[in-house]
Backbone as a printed PyTorch tensor [residue, N CA C, xyz], in Angstrom:
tensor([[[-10.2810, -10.5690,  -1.7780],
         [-10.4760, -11.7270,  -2.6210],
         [-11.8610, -12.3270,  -2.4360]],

        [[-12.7440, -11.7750,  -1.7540],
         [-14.2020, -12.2390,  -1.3990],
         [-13.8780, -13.3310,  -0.6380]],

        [[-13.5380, -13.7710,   0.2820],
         [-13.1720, -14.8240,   1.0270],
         [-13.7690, -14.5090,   2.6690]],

        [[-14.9220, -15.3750,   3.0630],
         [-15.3620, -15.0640,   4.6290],
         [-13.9290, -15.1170,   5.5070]],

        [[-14.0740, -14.9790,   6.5620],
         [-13.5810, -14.6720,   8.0240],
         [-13.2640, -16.4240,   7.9610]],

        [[-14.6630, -17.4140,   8.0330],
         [-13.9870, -18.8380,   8.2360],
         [-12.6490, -19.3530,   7.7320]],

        [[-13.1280, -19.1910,   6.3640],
         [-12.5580, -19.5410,   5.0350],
         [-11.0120, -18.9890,   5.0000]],

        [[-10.8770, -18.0680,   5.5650],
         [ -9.4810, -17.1040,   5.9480],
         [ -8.7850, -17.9690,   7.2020]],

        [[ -9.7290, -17.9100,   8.0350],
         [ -8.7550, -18.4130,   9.0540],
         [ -8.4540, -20.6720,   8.8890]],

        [[ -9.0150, -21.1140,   7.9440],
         [ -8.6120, -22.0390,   7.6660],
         [ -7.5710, -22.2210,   6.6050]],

        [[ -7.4540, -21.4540,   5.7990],
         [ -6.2440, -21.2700,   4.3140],
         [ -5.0080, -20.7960,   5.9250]],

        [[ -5.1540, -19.7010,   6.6860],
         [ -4.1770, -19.4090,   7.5180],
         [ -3.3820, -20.6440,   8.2570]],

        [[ -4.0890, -21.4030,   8.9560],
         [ -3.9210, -22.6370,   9.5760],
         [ -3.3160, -23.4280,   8.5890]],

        [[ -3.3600, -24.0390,   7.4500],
         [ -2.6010, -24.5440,   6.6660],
         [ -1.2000, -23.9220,   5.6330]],

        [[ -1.3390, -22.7040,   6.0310],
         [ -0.6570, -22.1770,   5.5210],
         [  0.4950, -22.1150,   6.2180]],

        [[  0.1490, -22.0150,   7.9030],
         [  0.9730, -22.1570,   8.8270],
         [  1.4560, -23.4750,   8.9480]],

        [[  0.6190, -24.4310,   8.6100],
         [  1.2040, -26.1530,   8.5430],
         [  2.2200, -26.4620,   7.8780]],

        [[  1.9420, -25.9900,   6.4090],
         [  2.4800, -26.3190,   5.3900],
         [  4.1630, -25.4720,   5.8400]],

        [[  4.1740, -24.4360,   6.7920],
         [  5.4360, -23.8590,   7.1030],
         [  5.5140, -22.5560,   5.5130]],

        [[  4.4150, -22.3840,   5.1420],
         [  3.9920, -21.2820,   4.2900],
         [  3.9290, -19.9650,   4.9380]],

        [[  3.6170, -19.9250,   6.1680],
         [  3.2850, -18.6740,   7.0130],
         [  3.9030, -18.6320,   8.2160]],

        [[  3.7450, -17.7880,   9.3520],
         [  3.8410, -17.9810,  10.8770],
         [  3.0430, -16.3690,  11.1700]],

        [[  2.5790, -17.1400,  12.4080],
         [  1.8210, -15.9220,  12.8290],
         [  2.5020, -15.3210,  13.4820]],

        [[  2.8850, -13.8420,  13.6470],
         [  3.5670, -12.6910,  14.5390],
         [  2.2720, -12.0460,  15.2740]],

        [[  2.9150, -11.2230,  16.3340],
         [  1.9470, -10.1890,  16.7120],
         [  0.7660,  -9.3990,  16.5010]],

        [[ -0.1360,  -9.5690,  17.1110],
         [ -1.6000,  -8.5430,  16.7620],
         [ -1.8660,  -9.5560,  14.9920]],

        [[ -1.9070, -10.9800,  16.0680],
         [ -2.2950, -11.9770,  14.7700],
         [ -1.8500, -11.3430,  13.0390]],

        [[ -0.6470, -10.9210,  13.0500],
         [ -0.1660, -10.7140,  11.6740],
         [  0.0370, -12.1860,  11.1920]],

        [[ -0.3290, -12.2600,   9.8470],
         [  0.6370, -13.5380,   8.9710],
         [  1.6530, -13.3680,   8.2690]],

        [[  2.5980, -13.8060,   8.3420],
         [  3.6320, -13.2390,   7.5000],
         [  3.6410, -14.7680,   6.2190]],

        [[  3.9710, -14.2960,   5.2670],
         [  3.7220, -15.2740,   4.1210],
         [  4.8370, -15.5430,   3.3170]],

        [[  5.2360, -17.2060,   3.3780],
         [  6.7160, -17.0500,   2.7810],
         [  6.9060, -16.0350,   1.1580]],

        [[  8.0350, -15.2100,   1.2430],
         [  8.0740, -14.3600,   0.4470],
         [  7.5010, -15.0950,  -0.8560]],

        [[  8.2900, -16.5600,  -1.4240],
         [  7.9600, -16.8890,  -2.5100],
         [  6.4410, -17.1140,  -2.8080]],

        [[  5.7590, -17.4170,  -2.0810],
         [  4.0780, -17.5820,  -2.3630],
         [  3.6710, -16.9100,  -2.9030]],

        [[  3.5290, -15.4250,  -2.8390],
         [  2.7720, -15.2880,  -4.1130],
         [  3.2390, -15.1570,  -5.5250]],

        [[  4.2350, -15.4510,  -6.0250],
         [  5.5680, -15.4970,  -6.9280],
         [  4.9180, -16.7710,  -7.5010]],

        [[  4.9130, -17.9360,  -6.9990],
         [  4.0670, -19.3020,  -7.4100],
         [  2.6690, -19.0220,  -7.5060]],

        [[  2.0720, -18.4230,  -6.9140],
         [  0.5170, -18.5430,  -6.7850],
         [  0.0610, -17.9430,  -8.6110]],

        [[  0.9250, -16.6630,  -9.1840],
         [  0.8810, -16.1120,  -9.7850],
         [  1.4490, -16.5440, -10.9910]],

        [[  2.3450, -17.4320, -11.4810],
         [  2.3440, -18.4730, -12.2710],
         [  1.5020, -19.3430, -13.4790]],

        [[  0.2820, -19.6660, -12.4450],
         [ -0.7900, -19.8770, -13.4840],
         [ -1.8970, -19.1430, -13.6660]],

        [[ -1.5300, -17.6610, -13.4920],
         [ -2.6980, -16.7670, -13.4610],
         [ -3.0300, -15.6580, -14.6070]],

        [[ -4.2660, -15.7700, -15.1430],
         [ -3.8270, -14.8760, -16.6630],
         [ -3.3880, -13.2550, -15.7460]],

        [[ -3.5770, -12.8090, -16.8180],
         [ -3.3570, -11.0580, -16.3650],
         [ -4.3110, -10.3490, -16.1640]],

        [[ -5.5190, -10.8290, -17.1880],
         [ -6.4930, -10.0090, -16.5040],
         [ -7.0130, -10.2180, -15.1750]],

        [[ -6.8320, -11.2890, -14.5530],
         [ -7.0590, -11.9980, -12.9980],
         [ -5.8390, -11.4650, -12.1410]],

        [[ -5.0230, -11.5940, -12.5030],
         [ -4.0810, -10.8330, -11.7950],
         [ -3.8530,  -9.3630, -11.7440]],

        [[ -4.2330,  -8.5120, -12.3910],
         [ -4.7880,  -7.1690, -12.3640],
         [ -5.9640,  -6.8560, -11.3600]],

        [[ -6.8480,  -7.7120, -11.8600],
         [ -7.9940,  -7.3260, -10.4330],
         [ -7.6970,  -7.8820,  -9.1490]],

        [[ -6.8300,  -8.5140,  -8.7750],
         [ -6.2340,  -9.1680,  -7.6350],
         [ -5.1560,  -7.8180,  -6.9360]],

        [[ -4.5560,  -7.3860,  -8.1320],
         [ -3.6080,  -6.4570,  -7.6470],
         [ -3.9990,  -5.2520,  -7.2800]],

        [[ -5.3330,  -4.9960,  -8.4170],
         [ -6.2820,  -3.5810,  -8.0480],
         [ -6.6380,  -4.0060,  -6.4240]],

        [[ -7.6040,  -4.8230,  -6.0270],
         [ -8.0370,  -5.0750,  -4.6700],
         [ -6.8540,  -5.1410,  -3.7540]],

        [[ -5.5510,  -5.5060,  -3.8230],
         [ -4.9010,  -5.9790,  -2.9040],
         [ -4.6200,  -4.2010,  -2.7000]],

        [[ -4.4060,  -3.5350,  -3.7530],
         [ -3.6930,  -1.9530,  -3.4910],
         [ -5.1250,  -1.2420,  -2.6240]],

        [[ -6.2070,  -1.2000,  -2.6660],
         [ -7.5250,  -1.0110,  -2.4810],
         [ -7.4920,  -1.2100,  -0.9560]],

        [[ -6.7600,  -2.4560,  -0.7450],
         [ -7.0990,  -2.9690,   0.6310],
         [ -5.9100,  -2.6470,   1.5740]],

        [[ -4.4920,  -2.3480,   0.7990],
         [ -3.5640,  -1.5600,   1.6720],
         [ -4.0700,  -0.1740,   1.9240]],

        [[ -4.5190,   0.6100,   0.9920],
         [ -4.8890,   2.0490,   1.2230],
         [ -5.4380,   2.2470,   2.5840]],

        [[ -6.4930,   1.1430,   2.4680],
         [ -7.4810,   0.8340,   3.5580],
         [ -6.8300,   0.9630,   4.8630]],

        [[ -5.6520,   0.0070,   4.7580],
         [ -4.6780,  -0.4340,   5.9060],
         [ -3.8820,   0.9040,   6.0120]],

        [[ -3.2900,   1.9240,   5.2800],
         [ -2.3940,   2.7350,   5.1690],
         [ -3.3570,   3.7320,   6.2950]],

        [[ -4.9640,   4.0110,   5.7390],
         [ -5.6030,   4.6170,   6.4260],
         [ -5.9140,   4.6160,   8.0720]],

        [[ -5.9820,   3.2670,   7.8140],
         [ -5.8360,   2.4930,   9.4990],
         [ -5.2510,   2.8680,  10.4830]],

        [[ -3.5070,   2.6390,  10.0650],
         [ -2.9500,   2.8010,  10.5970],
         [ -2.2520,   4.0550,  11.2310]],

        [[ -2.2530,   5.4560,   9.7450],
         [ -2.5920,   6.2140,   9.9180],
         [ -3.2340,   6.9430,  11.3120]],

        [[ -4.1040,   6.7130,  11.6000],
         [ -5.4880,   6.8860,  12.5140],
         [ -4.6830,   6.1970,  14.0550]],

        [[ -4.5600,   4.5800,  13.7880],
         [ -3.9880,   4.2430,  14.9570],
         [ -2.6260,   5.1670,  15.7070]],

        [[ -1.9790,   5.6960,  14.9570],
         [ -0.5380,   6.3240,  15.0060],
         [ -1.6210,   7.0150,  16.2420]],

        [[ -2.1200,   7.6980,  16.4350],
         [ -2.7490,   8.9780,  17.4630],
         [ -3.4440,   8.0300,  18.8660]],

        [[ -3.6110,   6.6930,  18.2270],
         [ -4.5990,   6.0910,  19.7160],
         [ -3.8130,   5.0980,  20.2030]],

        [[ -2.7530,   4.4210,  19.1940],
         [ -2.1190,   3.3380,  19.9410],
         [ -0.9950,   3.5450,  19.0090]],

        [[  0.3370,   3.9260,  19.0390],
         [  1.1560,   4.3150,  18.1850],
         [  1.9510,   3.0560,  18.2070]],

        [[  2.4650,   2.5290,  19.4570],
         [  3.1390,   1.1010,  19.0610],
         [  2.4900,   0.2730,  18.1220]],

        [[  1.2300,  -0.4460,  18.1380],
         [  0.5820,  -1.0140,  17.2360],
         [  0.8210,  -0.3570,  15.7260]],

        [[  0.9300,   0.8740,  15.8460],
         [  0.6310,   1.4600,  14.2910],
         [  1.8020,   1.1420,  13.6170]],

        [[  2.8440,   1.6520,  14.2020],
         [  4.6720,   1.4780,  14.0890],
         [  4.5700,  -0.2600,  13.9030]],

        [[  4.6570,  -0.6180,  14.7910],
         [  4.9080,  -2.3080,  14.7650],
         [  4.3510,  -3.0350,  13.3210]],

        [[  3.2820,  -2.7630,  13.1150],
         [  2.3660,  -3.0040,  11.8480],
         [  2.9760,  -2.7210,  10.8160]],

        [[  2.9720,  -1.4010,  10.8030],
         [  3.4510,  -0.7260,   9.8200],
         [  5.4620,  -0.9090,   9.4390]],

        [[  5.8040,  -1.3380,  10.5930],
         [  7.8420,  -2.5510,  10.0170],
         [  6.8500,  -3.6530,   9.6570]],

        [[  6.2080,  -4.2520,  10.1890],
         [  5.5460,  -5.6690,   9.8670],
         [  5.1850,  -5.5250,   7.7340]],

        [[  4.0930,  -4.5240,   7.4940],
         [  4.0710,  -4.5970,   6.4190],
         [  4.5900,  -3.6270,   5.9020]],

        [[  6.0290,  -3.3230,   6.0110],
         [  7.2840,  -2.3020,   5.3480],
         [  6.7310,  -3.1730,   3.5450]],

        [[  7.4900,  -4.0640,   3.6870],
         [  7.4920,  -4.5050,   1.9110],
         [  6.4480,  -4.4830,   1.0710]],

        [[  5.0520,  -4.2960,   1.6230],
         [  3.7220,  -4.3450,   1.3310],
         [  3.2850,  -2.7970,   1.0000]],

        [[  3.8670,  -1.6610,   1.7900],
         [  3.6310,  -0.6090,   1.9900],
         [  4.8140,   0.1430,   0.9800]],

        [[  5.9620,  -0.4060,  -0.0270],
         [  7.0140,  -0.2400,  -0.7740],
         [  6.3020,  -0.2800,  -2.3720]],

        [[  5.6850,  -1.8570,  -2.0190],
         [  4.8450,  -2.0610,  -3.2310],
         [  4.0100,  -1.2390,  -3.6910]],

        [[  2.9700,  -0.7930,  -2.4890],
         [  2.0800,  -0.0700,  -2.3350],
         [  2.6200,   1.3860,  -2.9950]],

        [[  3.4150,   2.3230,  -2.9130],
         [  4.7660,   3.0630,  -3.4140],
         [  4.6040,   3.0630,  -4.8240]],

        [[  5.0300,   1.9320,  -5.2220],
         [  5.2620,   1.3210,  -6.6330],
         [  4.0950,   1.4170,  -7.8930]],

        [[  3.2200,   1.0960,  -6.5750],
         [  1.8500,   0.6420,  -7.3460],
         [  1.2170,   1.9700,  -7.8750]],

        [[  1.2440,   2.9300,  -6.8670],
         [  0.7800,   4.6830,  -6.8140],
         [  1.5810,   4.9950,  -7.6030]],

        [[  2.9780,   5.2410,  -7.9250],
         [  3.5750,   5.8250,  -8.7690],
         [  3.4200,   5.2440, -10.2910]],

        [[  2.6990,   4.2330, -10.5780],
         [  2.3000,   3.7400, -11.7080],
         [  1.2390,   4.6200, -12.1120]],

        [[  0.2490,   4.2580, -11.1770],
         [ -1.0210,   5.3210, -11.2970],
         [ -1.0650,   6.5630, -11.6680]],

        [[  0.2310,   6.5490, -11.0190],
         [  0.0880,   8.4940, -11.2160],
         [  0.5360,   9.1250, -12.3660]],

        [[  2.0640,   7.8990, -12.8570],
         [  2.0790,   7.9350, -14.4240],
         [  0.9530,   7.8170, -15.0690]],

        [[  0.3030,   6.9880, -15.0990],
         [ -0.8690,   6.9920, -15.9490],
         [ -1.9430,   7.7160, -16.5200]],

        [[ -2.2230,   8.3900, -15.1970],
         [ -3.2870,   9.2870, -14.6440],
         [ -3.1410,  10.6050, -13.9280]],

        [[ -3.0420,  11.8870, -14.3550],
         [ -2.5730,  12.5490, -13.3020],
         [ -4.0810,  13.4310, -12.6670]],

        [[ -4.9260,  13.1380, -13.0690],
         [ -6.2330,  12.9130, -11.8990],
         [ -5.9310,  12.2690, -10.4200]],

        [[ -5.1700,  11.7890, -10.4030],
         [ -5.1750,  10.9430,  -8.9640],
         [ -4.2750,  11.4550,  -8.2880]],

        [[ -3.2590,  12.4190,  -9.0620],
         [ -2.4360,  13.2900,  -7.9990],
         [ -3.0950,  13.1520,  -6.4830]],

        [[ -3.7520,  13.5600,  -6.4330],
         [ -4.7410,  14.2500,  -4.9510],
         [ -4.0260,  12.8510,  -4.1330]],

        [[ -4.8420,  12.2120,  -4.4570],
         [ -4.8230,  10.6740,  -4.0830],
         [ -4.1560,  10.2390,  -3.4850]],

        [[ -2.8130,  10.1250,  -4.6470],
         [ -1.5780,   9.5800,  -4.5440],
         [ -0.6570,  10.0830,  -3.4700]],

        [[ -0.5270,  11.9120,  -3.4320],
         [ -0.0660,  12.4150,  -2.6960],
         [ -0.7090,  12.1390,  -1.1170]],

        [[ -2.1150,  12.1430,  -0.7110],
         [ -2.3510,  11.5950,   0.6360],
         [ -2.2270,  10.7230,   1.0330]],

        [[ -1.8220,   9.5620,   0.3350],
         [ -1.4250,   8.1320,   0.5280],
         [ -0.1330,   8.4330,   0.9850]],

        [[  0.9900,   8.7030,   0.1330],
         [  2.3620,   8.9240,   0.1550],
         [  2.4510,   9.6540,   1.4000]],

        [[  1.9280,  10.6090,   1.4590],
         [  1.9900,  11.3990,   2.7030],
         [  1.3660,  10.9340,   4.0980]],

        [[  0.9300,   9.8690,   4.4100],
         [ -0.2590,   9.1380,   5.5120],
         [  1.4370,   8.0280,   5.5560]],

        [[  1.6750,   7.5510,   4.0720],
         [  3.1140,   6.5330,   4.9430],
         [  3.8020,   7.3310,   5.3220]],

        [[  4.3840,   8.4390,   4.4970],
         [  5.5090,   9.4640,   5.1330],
         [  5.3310,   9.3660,   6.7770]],

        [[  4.6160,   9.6820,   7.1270],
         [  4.2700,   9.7000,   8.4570],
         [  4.4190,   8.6620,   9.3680]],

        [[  4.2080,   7.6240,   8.8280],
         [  3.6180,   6.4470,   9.3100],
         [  5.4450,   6.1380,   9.8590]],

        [[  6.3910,   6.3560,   8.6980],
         [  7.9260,   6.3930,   8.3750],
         [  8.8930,   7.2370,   9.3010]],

        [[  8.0600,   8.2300,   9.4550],
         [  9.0700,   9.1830,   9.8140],
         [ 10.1270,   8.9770,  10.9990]],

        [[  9.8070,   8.1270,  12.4790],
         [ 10.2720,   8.0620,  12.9460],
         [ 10.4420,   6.3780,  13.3000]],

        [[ 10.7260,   5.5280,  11.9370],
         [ 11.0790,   3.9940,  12.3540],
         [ 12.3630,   3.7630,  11.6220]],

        [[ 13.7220,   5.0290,  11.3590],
         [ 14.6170,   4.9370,  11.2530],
         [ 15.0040,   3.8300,   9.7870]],

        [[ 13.8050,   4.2490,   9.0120],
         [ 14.1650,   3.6200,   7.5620],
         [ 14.0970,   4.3750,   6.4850]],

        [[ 15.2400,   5.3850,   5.9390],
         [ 16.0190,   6.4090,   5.3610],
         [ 15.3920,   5.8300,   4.0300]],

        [[ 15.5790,   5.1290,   3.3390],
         [ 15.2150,   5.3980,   2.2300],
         [ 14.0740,   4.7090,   1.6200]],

        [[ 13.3470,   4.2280,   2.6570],
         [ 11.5480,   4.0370,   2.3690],
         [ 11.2020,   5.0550,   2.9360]],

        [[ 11.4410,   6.2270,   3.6380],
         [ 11.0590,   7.6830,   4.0280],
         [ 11.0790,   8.0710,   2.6400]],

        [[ 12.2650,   8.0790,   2.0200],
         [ 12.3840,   8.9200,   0.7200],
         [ 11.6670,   8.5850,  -0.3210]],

        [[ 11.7480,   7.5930,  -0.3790],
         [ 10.6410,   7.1020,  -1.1840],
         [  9.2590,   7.5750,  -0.8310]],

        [[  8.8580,   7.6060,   0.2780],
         [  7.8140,   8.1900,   0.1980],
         [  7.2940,   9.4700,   0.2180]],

        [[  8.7570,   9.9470,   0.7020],
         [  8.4770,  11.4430,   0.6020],
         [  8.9160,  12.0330,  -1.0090]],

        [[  9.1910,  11.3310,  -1.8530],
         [  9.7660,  11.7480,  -2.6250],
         [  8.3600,  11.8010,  -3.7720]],

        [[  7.9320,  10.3200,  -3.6140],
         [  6.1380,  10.0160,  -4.3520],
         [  5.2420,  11.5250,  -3.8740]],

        [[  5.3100,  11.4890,  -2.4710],
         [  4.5180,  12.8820,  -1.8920],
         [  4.9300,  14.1410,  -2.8110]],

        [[  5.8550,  14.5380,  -3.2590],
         [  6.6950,  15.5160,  -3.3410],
         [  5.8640,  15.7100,  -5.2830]],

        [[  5.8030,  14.6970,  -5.7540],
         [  5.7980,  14.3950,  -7.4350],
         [  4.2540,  14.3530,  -7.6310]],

        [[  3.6370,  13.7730,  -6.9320],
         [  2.1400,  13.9130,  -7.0540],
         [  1.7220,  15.0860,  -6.4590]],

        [[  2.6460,  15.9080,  -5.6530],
         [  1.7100,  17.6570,  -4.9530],
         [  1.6960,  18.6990,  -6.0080]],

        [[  3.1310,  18.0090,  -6.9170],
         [  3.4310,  19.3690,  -8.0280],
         [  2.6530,  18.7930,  -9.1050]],

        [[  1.8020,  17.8540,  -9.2070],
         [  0.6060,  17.5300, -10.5440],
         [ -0.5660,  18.1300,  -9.9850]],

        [[ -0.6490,  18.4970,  -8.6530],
         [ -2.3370,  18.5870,  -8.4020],
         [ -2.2370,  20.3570,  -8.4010]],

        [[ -3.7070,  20.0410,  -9.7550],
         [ -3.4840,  21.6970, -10.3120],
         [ -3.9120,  22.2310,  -9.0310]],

        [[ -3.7180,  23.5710,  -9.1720],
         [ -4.5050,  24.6050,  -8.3840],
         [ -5.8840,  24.9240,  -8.0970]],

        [[ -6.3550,  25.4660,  -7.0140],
         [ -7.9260,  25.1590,  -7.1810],
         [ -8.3210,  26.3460,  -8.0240]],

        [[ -9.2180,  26.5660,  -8.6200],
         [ -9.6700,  27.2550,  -9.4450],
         [ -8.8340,  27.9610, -11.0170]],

        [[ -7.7890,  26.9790, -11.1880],
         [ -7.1390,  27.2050, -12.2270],
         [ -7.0830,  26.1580, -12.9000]],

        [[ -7.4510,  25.4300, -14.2150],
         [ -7.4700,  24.8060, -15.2880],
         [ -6.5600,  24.0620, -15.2990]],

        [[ -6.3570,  22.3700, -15.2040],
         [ -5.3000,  22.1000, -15.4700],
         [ -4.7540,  22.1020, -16.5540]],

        [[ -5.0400,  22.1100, -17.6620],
         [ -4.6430,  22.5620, -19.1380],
         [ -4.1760,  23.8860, -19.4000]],

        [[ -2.9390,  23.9600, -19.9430],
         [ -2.7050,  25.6690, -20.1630],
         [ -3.3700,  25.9830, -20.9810]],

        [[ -3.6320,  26.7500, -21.3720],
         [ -4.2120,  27.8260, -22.5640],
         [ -3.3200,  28.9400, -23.4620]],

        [[ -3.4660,  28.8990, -24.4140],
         [ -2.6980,  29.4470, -25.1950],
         [ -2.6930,  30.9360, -25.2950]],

        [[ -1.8470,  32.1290, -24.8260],
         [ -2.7480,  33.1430, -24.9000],
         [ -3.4810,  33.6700, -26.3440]],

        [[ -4.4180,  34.7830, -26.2330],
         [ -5.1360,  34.5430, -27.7270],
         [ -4.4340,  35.9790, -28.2190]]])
């Protein structure tokens, strides 16, 4: 959202006042579910599209993260990663839109899906696994082959 480090950790502090937030572990915020449900209310769509583009932009980011952490500090990665389960569902949601849309992003979509798969595999949650293994599974069978056309051709 272009917002400094200050500026963040003061919206946090009131957010926590207001009983909007509470801070958990490895300084997570957790944000009452309804907030952004209200925030979004008086917001056109085209503002809320680029809000939603960046917010998916900035989980990837996080998906990548954590990803990575899984190998150097795996509790942190796990813990994080139940912490933003519903964020990382959306995130799901958001890719499988894309991929309707676009099937250029196969590639994409499938290493994302496949980085949570992982992330999933062993925090005993059956059907956000499937879900993600299932996104993995739908975006591998769009990504053409290498050196073969994704367009068929008609024979002549």
């Amino acid at each position: 959202m272009g917002i400094d480090n200050e500026s963040i950790c003061a919206i946090a502090q009131m957010l926590i006042g207001t009983g909007m937030a509470e801070i958990q572990d490895y300084n997570y915020l957790r944000l009452d579910p309804a907030l952004p449900a209200y925030l979004r209310l008086g917001m056109a769509q085209e503002e809320f599209a680029q809000l939603e583009n960046a917010w998916a932009e900035a989980m990837i980011q996080l998906v990548n993260f954590l990803y990575q952490q899984m190998f150097k500090d795996s509790k942190m990665a796990f813990n994080l990663t139940l912490l933003e389960l519903p964020n990382l569902l959306a995130l799901l949601d958001w890719l499988a839109d894309l991929l309707e849309q676009d099937d250029s992003s196969a590639e994409m979509v499938s290493d994302i899906a496949g980085s949570i798969e992982q992330l999933l595999a062993n925090l005993n949650r059956p059907s956000a696994l499937a879900k993600a293994v299932g996104l993995r599974e739908e975006s591998a069978g769009r990504i053409p082959e290498w050196g073969v056309p994704a367009l068929k051709m008609n024979a002549c």
